[in-house]
Structures are given as structure tokens and as C-alpha cells.
C-alpha positions as CSV (number, residue, x, y, z in Angstrom):
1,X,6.5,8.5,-24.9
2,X,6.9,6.1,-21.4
3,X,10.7,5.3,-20.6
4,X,12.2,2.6,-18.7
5,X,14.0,3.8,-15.4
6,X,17.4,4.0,-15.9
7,X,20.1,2.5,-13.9
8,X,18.3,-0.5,-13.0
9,X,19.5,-2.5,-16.6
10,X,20.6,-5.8,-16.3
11,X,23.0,-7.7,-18.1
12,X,20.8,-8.8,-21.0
13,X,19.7,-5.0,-21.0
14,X,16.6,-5.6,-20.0
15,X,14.5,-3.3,-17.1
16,X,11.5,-3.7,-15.2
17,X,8.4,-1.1,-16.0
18,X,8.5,0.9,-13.3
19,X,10.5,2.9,-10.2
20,X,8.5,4.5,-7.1
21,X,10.5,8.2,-6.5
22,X,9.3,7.6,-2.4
23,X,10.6,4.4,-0.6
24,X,7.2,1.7,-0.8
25,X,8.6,-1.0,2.0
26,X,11.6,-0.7,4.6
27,X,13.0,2.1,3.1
28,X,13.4,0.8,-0.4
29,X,11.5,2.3,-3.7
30,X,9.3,0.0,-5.5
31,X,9.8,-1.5,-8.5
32,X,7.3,-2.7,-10.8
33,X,7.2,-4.8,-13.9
34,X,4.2,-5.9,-15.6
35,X,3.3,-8.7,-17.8
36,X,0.1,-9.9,-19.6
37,X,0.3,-13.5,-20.9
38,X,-1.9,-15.8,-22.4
39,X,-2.6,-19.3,-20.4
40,X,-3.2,-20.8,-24.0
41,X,0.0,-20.5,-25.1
42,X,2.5,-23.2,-25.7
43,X,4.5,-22.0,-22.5
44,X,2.1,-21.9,-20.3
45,X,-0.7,-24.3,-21.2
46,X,0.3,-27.5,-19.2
47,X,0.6,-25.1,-15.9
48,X,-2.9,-23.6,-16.9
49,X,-4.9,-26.8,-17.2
50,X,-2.8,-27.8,-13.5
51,X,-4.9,-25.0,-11.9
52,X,-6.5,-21.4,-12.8
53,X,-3.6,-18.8,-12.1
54,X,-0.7,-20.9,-11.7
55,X,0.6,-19.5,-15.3
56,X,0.1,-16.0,-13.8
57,X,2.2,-17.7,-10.9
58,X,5.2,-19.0,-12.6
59,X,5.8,-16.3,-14.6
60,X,5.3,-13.8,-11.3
61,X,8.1,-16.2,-10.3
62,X,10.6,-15.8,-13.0
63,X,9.9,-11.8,-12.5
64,X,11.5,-11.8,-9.0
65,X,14.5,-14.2,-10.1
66,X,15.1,-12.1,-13.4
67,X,15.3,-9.2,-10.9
68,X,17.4,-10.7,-7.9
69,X,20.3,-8.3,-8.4
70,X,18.3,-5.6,-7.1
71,X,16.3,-7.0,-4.8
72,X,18.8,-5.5,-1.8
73,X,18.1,-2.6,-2.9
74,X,14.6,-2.2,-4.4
75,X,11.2,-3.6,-3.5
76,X,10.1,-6.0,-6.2
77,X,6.6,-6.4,-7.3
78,X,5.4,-8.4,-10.1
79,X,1.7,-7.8,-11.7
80,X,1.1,-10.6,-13.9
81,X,-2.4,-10.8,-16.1
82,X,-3.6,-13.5,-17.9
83,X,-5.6,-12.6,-20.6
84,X,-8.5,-14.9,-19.6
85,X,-8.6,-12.9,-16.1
86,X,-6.4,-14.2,-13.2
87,X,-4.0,-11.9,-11.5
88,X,-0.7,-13.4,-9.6
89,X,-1.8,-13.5,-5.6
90,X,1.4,-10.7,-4.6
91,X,-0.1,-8.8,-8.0
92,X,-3.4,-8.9,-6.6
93,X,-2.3,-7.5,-2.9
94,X,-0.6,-4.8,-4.3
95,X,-3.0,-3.5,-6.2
96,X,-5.6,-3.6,-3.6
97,X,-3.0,-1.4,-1.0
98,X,-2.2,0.6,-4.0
99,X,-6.1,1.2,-4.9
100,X,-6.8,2.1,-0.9
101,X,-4.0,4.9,-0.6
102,X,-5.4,5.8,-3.6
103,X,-8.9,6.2,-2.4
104,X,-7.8,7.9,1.0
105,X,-6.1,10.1,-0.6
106,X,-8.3,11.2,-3.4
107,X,-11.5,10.4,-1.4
108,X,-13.4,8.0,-3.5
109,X,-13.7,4.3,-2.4
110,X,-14.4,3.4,-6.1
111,X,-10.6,4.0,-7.1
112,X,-9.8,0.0,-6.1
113,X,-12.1,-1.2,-8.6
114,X,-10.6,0.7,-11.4
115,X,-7.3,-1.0,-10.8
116,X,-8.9,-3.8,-11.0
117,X,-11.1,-2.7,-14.2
């Protein structure tokens, strides 16, 4: 069964997805939260049809102010999928570094495109 990381609850309970164990940037661990949403929906249609990705955007947005209590102490990283395929830009960067350590340190270049996959 996956679990939440502990200690990292907010007021509304709430916690993101994920916790590196290793510091990620400056020093701090990384922490992750994911979110798949669909660019059709009521919420997000009118920033949709403004431009491809900006729903993806917005909602990468609200991740880092729903986490701003921690962001001292932790690095924040949003990964926001739509379902009809963009990926928020910060999303996208990560999971390009993240697929190249991956790859140097399991030897196989092809370990970026299954991120992405």
C-alpha cells in the first residue's frame, strides 16, 4: 500500500506525494506531488482554449502556493499531466534531470523516455 510522508500535513490535512530521503537542491529533500487533470473540465477549460498547457500551468501554480509552508525547508516540485498530453514546463525539467541520473546510473539512455512514456 503507498503512504503519504508524514510530518509534512498541512492544516487541511492534506500532503504532497512524495519525500526524497537525500537532499535534491541546496541541501533540502525534494518533495513531490503529482496531479493528472483534464483540460476539458469545467475548471480548466477557459485556460485550455487560452493556450495548450496553461491548465497544466495553473494548477502547477496552486501546487507550490498549497505548499508554501514548507517551501524553507523542502524543495517543491510539481508534475502536473493533462490527460490530452501536456506536462507543466518545471514538471517537464524535472523529469528530464531525474530520467538522466537515472540513465548514468543504471546505464541505459532509454530510461528518459520511460518517464516520459
Amino acid at each position: 500500500m503507498h503512504q503519504k510522508p508524514l510530518g509534512l500535513s498541512r492544516s487541511d490535512g492534506k500532503r504532497p506525494d512524495g519525500l526524497s530521503l537525500v537532499p535534491w537542491d541546496a541541501g533540502k529533500p525534494l518533495t513531490r506531488d503529482v496531479t493528472v487533470i483534464c483540460p476539458l473540465a469545467d475548471s480548466c477549460v477557459v485556460a485550455a482554449a487560452r493556450e495548450t498547457g496553461l491548465a497544466a500551468e495553473e494548477a502547477a501554480t496552486c501546487k507550490y502556493a498549497k505548499y508554501s509552508n514548507i517551501q524553507t525547508h523542502h524543495t517543491i516540485q510539481p508534475i502536473v499531466i493533462e490527460s490530452l498530453d501536456p506536462i507543466n514546463a518545471s514538471g517537464r525539467t524535472f523529469l528530464s534531470k531525474f530520467g538522466h541520473k537515472l540513465a548514468d546510473q543504471l546505464g541505459d539512455d532509454r530510461e528518459i523516455s520511460f518517464l516520459f512514456q
